[in-house]
Backbone bond lengths (Angstrom), bond angles and torsions (degrees), N, CA, C in turn:
res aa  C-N    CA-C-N  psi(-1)  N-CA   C-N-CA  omega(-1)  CA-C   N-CA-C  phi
1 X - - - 1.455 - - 1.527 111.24 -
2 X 1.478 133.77 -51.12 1.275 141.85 -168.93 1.916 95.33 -67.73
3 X 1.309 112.41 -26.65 1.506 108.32 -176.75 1.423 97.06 -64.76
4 X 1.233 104.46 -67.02 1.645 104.45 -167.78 1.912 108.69 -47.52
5 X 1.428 117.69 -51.05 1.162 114.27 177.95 1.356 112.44 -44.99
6 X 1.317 124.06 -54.39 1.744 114.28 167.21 1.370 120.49 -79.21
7 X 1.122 137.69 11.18 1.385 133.20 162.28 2.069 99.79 -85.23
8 X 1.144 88.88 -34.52 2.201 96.02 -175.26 1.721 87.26 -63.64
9 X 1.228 109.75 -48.97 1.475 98.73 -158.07 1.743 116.17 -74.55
10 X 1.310 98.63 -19.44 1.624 106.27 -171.10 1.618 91.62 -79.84
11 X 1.913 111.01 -32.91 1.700 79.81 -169.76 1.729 111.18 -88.48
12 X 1.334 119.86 -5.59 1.101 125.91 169.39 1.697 118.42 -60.65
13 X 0.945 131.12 -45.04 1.855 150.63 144.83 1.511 86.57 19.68
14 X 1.229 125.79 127.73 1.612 125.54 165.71 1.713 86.65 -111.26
15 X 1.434 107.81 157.61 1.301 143.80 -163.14 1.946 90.73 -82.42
16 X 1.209 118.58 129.08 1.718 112.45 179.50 1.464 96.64 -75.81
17 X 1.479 94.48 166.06 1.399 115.47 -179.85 1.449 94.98 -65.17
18 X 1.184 124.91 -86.94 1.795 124.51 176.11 1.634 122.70 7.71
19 X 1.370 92.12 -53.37 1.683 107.67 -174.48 1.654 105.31 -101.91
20 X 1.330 118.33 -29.35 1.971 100.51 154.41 1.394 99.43 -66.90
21 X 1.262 154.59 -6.55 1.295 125.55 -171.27 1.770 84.66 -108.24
22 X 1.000 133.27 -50.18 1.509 137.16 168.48 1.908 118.29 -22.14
23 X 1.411 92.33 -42.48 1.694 107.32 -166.68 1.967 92.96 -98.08
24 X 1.007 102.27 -47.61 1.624 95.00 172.67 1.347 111.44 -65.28
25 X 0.951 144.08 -5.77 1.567 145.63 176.25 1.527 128.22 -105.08
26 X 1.805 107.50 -30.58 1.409 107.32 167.25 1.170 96.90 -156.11
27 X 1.108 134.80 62.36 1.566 131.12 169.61 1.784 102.77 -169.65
28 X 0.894 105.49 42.16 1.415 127.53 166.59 1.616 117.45 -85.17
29 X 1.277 118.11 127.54 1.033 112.94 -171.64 1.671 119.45 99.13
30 X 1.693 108.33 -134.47 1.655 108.32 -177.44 2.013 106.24 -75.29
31 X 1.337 125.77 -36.72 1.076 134.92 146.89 1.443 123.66 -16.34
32 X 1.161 92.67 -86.82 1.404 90.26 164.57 1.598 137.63 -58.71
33 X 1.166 109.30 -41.21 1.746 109.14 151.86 1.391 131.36 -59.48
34 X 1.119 120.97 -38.09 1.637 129.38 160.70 1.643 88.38 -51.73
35 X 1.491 145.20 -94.23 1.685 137.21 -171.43 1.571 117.05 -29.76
36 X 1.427 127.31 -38.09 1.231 145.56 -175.67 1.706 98.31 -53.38
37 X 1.671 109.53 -63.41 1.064 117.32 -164.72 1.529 103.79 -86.81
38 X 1.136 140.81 2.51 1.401 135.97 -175.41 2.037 93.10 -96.49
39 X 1.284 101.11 -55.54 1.283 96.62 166.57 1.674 127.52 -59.00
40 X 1.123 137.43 -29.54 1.095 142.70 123.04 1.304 124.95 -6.85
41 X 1.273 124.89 -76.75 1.688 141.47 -161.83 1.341 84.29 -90.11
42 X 1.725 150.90 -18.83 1.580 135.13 173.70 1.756 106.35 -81.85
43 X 1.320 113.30 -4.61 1.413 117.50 -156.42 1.259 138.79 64.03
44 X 1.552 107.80 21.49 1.656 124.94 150.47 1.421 111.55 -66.38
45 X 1.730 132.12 98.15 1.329 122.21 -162.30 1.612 79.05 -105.69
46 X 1.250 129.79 -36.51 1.783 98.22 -160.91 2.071 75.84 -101.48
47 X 0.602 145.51 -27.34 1.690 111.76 169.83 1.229 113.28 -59.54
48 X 1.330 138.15 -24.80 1.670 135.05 155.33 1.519 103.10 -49.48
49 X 1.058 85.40 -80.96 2.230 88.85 179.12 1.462 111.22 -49.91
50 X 1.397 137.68 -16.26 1.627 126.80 154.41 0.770 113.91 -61.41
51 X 1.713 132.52 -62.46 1.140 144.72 176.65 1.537 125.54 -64.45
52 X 1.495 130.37 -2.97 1.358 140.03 154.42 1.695 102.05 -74.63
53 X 1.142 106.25 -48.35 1.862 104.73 -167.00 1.728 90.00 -71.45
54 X 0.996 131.21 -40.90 1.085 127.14 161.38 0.913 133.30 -10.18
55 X 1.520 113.07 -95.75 1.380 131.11 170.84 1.851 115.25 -74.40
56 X 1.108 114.79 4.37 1.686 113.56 140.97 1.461 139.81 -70.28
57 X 1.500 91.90 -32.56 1.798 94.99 -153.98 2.238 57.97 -98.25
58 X 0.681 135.81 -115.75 1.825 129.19 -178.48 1.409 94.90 28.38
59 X 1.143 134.68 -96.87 1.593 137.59 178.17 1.538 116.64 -20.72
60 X 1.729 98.04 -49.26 1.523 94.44 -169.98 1.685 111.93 -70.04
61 X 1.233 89.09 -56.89 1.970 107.82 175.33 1.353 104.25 -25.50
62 X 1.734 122.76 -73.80 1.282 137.41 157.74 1.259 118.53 14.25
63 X 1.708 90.61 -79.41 1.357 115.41 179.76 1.384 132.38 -58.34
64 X 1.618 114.79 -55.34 0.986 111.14 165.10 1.704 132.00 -57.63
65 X 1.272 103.82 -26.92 1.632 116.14 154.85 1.429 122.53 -39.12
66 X 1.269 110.40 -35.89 1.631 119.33 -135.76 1.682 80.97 -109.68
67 X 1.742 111.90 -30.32 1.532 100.37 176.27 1.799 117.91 -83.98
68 X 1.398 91.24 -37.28 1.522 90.16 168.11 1.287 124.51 -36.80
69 X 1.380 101.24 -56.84 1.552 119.01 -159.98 0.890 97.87 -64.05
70 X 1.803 134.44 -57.00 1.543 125.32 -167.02 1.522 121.07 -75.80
71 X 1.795 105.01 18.41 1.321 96.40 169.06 1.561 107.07 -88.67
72 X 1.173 133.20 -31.22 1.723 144.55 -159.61 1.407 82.85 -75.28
């Protein structure tokens, strides 16, 4: 029983702010999906899912940057 209680709690674990700002800044992209899934396969399920929204809205931002910019 106490296993399962710390297996619920390890996958419940949200991803720190530090390291969403860490993964949105240089781990965008395959980077960041390679961490997604390591946390994943350790049984961090919502630090996988922090770190997926992560490195999406990272990709998107990126992007829209990357269109802005090449309008000037």
């Amino acid at each position: 029983h106490s296993q399962n209680v710390a297996a619920k709690r390890k996958a419940e674990e949200r991803l720190s702010w530090p390291m969403r700002i860490f993964v949105f800044v240089f781990c965008g992209g395959m980077a960041g999906g390679i961490l997604a899934v390591y946390y994943q396969h350790q049984g961090y399920k919502q630090k996988a899912s922090d770190c997926w929204v992560a490195v999406g809205v990272s990709v998107a931002v990126h992007v829209l940057l990357g269109i802005l910019l090449s309008q000037f």
